[in-house]
C-alpha positions as semicolon CSV with decimal commas, in nm:
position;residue;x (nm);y (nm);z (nm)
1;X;-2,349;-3,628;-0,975
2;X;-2,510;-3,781;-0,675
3;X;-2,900;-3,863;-0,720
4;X;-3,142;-3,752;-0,443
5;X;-3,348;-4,063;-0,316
6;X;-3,698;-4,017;-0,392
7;X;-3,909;-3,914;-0,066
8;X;-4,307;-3,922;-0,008
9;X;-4,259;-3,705;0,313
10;X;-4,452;-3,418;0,417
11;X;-4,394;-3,146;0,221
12;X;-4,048;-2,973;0,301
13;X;-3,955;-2,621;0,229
14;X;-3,636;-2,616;0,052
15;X;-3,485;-2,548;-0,296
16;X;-3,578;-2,752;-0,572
17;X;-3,340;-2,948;-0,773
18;X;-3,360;-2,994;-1,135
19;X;-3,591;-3,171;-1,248
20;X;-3,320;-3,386;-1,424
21;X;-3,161;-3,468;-1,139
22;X;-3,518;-3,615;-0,953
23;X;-3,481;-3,949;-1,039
24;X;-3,513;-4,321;-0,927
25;X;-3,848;-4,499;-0,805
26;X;-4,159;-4,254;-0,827
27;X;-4,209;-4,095;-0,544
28;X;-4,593;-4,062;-0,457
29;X;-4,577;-3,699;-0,310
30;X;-4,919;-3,613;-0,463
31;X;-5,063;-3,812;-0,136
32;X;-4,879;-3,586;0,113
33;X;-5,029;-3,306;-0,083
34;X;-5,420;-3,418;-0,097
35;X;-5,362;-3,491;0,312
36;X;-5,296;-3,166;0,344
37;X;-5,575;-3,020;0,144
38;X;-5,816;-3,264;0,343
39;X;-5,714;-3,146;0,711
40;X;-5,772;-2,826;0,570
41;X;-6,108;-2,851;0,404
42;X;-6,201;-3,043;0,733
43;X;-6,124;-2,685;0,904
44;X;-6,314;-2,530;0,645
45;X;-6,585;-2,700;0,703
46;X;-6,568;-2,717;1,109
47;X;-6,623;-2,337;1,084
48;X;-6,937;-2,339;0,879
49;X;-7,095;-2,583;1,138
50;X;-7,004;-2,393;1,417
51;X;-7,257;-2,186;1,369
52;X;-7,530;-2,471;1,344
53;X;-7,409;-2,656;1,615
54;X;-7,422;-2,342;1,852
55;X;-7,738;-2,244;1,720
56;X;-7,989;-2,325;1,999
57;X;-7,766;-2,155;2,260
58;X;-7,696;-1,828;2,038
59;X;-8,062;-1,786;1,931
60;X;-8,138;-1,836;2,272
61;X;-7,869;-1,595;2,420
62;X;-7,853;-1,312;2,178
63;X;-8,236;-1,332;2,132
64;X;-8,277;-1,421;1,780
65;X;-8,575;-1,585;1,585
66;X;-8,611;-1,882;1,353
67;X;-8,634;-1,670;1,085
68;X;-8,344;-1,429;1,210
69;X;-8,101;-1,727;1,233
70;X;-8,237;-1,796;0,845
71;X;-8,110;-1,500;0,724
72;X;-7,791;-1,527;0,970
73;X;-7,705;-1,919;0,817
74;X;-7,769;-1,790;0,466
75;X;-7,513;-1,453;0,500
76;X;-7,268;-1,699;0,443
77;X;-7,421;-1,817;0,088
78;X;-7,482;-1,509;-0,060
79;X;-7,101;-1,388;-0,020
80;X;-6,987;-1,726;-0,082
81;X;-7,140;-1,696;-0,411
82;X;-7,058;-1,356;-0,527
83;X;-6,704;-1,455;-0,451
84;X;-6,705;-1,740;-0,697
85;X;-6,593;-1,620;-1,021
86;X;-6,375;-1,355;-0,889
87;X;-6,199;-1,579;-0,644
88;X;-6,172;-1,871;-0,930
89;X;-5,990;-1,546;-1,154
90;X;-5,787;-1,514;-0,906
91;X;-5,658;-1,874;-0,869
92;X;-5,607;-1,858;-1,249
93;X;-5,433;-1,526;-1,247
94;X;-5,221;-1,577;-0,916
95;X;-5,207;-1,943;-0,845
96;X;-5,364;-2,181;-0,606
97;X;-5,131;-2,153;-0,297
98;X;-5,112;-1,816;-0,255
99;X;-5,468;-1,771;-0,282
100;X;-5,547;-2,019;-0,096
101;X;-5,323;-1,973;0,186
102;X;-5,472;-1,621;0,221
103;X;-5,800;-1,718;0,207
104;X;-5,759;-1,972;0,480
105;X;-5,603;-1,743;0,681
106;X;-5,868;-1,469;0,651
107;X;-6,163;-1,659;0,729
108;X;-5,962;-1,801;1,048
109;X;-5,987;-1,450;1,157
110;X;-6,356;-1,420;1,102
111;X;-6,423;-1,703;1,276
112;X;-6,200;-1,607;1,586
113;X;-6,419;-1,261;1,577
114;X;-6,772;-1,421;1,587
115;X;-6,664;-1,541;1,924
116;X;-6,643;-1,189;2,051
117;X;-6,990;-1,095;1,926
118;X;-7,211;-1,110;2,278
119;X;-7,021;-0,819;2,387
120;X;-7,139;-0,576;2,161
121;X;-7,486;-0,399;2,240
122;X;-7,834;-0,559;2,155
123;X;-7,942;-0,374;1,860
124;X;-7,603;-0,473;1,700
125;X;-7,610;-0,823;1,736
126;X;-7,805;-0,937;1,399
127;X;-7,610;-0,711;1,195
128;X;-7,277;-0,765;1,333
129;X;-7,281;-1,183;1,348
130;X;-7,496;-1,169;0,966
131;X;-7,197;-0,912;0,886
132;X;-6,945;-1,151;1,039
133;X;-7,126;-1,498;0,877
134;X;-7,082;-1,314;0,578
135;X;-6,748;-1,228;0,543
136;X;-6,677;-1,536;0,612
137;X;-6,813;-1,730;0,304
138;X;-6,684;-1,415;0,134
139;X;-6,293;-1,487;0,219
140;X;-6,388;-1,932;0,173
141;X;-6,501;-1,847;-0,174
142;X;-6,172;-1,982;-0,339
143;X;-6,125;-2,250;-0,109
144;X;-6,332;-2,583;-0,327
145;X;-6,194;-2,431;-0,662
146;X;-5,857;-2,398;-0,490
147;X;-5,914;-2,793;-0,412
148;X;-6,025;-2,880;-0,733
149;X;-5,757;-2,701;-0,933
150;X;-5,466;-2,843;-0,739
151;X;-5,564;-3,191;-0,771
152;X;-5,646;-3,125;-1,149
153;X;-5,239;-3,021;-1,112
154;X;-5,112;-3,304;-0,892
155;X;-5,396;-3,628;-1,019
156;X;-5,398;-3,788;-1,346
157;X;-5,749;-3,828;-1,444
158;X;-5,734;-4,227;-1,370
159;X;-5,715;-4,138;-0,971
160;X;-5,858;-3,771;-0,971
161;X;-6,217;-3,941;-0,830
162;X;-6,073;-4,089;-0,539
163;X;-5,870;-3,757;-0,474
164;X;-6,156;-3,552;-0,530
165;X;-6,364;-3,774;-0,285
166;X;-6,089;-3,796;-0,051
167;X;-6,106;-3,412;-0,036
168;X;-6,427;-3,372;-0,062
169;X;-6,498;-3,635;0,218
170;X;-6,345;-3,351;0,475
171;X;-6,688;-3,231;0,501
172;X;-6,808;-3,553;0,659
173;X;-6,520;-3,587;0,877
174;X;-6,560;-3,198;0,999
175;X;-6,919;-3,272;1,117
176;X;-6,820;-3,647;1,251
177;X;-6,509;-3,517;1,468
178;X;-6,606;-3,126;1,543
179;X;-6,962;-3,188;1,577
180;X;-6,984;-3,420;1,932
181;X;-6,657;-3,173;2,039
182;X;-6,852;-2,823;1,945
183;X;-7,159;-2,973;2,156
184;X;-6,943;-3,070;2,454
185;X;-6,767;-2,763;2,463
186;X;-7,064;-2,526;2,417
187;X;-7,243;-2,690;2,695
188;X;-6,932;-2,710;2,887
189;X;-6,772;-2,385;2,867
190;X;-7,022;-2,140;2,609
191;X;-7,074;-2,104;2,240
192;X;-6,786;-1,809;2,253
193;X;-6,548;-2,112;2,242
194;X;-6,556;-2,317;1,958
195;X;-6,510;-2,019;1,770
196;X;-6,195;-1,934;1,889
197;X;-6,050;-2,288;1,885
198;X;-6,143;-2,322;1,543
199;X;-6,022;-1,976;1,439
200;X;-5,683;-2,040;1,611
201;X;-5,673;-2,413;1,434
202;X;-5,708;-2,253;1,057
203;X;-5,454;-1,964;1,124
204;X;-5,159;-2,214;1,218
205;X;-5,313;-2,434;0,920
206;X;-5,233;-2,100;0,691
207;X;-4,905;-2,054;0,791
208;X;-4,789;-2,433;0,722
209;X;-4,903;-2,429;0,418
210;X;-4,781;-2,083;0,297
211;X;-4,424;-2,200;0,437
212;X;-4,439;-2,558;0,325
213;X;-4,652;-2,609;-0,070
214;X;-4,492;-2,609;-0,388
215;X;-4,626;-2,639;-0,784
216;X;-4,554;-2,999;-0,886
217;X;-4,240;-2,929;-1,093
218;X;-4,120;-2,697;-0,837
219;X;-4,148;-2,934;-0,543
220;X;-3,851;-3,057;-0,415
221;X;-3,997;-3,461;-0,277
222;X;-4,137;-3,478;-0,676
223;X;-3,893;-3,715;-0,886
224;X;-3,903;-3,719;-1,238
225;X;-4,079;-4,040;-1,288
226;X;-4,350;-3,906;-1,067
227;X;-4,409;-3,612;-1,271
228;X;-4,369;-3,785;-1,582
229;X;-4,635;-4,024;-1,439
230;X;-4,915;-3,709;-1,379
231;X;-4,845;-3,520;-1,682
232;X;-4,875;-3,875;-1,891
233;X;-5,218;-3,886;-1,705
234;X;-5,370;-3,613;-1,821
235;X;-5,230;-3,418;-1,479
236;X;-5,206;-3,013;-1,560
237;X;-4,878;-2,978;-1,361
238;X;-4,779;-2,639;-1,475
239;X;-5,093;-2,445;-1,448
240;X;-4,935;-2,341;-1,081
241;X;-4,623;-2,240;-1,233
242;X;-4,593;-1,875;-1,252
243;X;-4,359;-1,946;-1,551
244;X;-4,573;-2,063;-1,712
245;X;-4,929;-2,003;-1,579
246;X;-5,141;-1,828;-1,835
247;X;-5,234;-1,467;-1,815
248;X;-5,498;-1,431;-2,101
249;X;-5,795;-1,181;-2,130
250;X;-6,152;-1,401;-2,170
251;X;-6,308;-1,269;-2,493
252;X;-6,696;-1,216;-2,473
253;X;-6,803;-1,552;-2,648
254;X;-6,532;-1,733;-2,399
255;X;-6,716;-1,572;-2,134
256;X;-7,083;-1,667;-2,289
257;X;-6,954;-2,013;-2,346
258;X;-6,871;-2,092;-1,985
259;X;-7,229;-1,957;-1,852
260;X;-7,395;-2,113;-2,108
261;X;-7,258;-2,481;-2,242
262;X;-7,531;-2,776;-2,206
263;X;-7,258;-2,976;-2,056
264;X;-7,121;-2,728;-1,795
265;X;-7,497;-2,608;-1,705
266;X;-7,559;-2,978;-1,620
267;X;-7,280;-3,021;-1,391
268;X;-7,375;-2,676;-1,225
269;X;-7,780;-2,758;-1,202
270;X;-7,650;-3,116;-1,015
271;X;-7,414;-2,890;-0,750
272;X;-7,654;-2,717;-0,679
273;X;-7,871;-3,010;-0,581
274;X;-7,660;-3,183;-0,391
275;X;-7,550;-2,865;-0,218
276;X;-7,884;-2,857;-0,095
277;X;-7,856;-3,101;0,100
278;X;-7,533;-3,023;0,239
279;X;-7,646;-2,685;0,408
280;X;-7,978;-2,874;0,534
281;X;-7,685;-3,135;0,750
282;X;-7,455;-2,788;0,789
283;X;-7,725;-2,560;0,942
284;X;-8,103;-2,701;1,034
285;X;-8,005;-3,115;1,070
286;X;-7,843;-3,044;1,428
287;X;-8,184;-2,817;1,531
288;X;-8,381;-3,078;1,400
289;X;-8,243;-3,316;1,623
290;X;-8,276;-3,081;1,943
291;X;-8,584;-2,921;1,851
292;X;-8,795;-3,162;1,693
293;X;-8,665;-3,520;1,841
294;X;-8,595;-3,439;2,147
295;X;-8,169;-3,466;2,129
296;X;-7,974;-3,254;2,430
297;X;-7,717;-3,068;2,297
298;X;-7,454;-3,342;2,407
299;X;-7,646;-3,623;2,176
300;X;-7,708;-3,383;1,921
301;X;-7,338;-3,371;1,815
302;X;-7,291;-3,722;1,863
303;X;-7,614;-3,797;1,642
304;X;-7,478;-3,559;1,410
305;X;-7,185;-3,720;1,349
306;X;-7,276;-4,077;1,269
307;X;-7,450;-3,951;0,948
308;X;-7,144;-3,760;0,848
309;X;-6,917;-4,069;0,890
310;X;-7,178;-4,263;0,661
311;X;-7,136;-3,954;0,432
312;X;-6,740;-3,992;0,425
313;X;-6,781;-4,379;0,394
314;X;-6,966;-4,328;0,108
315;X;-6,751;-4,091;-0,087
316;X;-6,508;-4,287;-0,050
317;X;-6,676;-4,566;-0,205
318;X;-6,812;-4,295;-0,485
319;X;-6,486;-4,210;-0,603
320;X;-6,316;-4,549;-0,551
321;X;-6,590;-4,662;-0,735
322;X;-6,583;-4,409;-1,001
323;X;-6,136;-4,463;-1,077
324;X;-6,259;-4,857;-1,072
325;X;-6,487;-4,817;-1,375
326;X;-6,291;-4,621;-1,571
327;X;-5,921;-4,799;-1,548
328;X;-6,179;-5,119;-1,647
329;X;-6,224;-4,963;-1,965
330;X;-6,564;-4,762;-1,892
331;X;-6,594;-4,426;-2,087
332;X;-6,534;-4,123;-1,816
333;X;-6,967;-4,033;-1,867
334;X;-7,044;-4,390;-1,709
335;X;-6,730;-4,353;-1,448
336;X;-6,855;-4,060;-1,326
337;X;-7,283;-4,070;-1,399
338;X;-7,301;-4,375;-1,251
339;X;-7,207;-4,263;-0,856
340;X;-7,368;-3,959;-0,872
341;X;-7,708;-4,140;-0,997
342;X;-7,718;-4,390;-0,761
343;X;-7,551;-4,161;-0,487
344;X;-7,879;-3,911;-0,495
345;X;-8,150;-4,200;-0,546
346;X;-7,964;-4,319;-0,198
347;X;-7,993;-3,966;-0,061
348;X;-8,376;-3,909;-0,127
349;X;-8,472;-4,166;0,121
350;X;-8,413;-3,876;0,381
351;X;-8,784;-3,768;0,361
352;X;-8,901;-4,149;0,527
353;X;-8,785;-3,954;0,852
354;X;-9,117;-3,778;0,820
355;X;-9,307;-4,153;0,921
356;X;-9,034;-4,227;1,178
357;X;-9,097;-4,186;1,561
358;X;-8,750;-4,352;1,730
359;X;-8,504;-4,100;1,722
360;X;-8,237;-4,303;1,687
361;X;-8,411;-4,470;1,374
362;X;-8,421;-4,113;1,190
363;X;-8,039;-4,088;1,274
364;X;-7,999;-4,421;1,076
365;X;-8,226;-4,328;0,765
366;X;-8,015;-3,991;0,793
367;X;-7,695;-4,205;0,747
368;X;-7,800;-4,367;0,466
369;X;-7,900;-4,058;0,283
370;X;-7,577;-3,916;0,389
371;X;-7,383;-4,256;0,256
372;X;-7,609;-4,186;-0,073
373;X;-7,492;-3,783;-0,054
374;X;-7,114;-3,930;-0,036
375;X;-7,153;-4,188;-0,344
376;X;-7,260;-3,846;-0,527
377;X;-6,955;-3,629;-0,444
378;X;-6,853;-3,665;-0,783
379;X;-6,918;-3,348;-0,922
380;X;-6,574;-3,257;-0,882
381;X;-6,425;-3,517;-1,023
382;X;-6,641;-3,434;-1,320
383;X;-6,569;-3,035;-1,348
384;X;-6,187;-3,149;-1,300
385;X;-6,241;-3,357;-1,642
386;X;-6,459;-3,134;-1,827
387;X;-6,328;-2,756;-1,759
388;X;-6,127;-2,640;-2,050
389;X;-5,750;-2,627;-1,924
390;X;-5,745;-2,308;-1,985
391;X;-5,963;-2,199;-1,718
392;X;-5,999;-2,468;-1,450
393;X;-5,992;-2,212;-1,174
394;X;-6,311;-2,015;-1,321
395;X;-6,513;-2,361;-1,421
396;X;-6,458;-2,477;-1,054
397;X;-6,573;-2,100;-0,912
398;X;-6,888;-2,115;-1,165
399;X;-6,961;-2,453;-1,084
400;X;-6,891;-2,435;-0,677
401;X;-7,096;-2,038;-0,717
402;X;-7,422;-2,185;-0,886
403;X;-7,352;-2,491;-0,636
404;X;-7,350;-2,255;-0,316
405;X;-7,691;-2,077;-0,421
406;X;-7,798;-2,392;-0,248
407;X;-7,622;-2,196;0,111
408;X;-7,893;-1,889;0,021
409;X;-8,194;-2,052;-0,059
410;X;-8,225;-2,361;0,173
411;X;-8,162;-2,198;0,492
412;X;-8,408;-1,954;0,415
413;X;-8,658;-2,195;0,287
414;X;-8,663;-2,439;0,595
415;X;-8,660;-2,118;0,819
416;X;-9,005;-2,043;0,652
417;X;-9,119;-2,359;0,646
418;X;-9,061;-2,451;1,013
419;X;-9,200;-2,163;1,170
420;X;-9,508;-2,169;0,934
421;X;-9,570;-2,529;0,953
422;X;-9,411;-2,540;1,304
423;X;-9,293;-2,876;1,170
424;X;-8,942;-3,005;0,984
425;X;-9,156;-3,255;0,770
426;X;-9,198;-3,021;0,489
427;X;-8,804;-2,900;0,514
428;X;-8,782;-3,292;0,445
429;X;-8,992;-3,316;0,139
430;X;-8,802;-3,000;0,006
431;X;-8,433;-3,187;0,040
432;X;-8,576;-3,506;-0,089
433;X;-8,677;-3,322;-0,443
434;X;-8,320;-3,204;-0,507
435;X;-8,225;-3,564;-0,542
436;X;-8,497;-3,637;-0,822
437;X;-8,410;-3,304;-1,003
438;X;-8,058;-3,390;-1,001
439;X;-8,099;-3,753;-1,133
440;X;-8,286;-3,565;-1,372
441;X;-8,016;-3,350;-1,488
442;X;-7,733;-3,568;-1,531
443;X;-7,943;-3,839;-1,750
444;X;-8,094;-3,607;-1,977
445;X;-7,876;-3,221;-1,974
446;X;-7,525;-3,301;-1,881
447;X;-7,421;-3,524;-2,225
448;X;-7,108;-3,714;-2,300
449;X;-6,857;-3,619;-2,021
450;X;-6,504;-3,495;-2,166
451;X;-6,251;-3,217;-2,160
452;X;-6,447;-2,919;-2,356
453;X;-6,255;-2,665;-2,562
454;X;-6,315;-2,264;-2,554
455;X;-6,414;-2,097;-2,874
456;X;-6,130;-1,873;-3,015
């Protein structure tokens, strides 16, 4: 029988071999795979800035306050979040690429209809785009647990940091690349714009990967030494398989034990911090910059983006960093603690913007607490390690759900406090102190750091 030479190609859609029959060198497919997932969490995360970026210019042509955009940014938090644990059951009880491919291509659609939102009447217009911003988080619910799952399926612990970073950085590249292009071509052409481009972008991204994604034992580039490689490496390669995937009922005290574990609270409390911070860059950084400093639009995006390179820099490092200590022999609790420690001590020195006058010299303290923000990513590196393999679909929905709470409360928060104070410096001091609390709770609540078990 003739052997099929191993390939590291772009995924193909074609019929899988045996798996006896994949043989030779390993292939490194896996890499194809997390490229995929990051132009596709970049996407994600181009449409949640869209509305920041075009923020001045909607306010100011659809006539909403401070406090109305607020409630508009945080729509997308409060779905987001509800979605959580159902959208992690459903990864568990259907699978991460069809899901996922789904949910990509739904939100694409929401994003295409924001665009036609100024041509609605007046007294519609907060209801419709909070409606809109809403359904939106609502359909990206599964989207991070989607990411964490499959690279829980296609990583062996040993390089699942770096993966998850590498995913995870998308975020930093979104804002970096769409950021300076959403100012340009608001100012250039209207606000209506960007939403369509990036609504049309994640519907072709949908299709691709609905045609092209396979499990890892089902996917015809994957040799046998490469899966042997991944499963030997703690990789879950089947949990995709419908096969094999598992179709269990939680019982009561399974259910109790994933709301309510020191370990996974931890790990939730510190998403939830960082998060923070995340929807500050995502929604009031790029006002900030306009309102407050003095940016035009046109600088804004470009300012905006050299703290989100710093950021993707940074994870980078963070999860390079993290895989480095542990194939030296570390224990996975200093692999991962250490990043995320140092990471969020980094990111606190965003509130020594509030005794900065150059503009340009808050853009650079704002890199460095992105770069500390990146070094921190690590959180799902660590609920990749710890969620019992039963369930890695829910754990990443709890986890990412608590995390997103962030995407309610901040916007809201920093609404109040700038048009109370009339002043960001307090919306500063707020960010800053989810970097101490989360220092906090990874020394002292999250424990040893390890694979947990559910009750029976």
């Amino acid at each position: 029988m003739r052997t099929r030479e191993p390939t590291s190609s772009a995924i193909t859609h074609a019929t899988a071999p045996p798996e006896t029959s994949r043989v030779g060198e390993r292939s490194a497919v896996r890499y194809s795979v997390l490229a995929f997932l990051f132009v596709i969490t970049a996407i994600n995360y181009g449409d949640r800035a869209t509305l920041g970026i075009a923020g001045t210019n909607i306010s100011q042509d659809l006539g909403l306050t401070p406090i109305s955009m607020g409630y508009i940014f945080s729509a997308f938090g409060w779905a987001y979040v509800l979605n959580q644990i159902p959208g992690g059951w459903l990864l568990d009880r259907y699978g991460s690429i069809r899901v996922y491919g789904f949910s990509l291509f739904a939100w694409s659609v929401c994003t295409l209809a924001i665009a036609g939102v100024s041509y609605i009447p007046y007294t519609l217009i907060f209801p419709t785009l909070f409606l809109l911003w809403a359904t939106l988080g609502l359909v990206e619910a599964p989207t991070f647990p989607a990411n964490s799952r499959i690279v829980s399926s296609w990583f062996p612990t040993s390089e699942r940091g770096l993966a998850t970073s590498i995913f995870n950085s998308a975020q930093y590249v979104a804002v970096a690349f769409f950021a300076p292009l959403m100012g340009w071509v608001t100012q250039t052409f209207g606000w209506q714009y960007i939403f369509s481009l990036m609504g049309a972008l994640g519907m072709i991204l949908a299709i691709l990967w609905l045609i092209k994604m396979y499990p890892p034992a089902q996917h015809p580039g994957v040799n046998a030494a490469e899966l042997t490689y991944m499963r030997a490496g703690g990789a879950l390669v089947d949990i995709d398989d419908r096969a094999t995937r598992a179709k269990q009922t939680l019982t009561g005290q399974q259910i109790r034990f994933m709301l309510t574990n020191r370990t996974l609270l931890g790990v939730y409390g510190g998403q939830y911090c960082i998060t923070a911070l995340l929807y500050f860059f995502l929604t009031w950084f790029p006002l900030y910059l306009h309102q407050s400093r003095g940016f035009s639009l046109t600088a804004t995006g470009f300012a905006a983006s050299v703290p989100a390179l710093c950021g993707l820099v940074g994870a980078i490092f963070g999860g390079a960093l993290s895989d480095k200590l542990l194939r030296a022999g570390h224990s996975e609790n200093v692999a991962r603690k250490t990043p995320y420690i140092l990471g969020m001590a980094t990111a606190s020195t965003i509130c020594l913007c509030n005794f900065i006058q150059s503009g340009w010299l808050i853009v650079a303290v704002m890199s460095i607490a992105f770069f500390g923000k990146g070094i921190a990513a690590i959180g799902w590196a660590v609920i990749s390690d710890i969620a019992p393999k039963e369930t890695p679909g829910l754990a990443a929905g709890i986890f990412n759900g608590v995390g997103n709470i962030a995407g309610i409360v901040t916007p809201i928060v920093i609404g109040y406090i700038v048009a109370w104070t009339k002043s960001y410096d307090g919306a500063l001091l707020f960010v800053a102190a989810h970097c101490i609390v989360a220092i906090v709770l990874y020394l002292f609540v999250v424990g040893k750091i390890r694979r947990l078990s559910l009750p029976s």
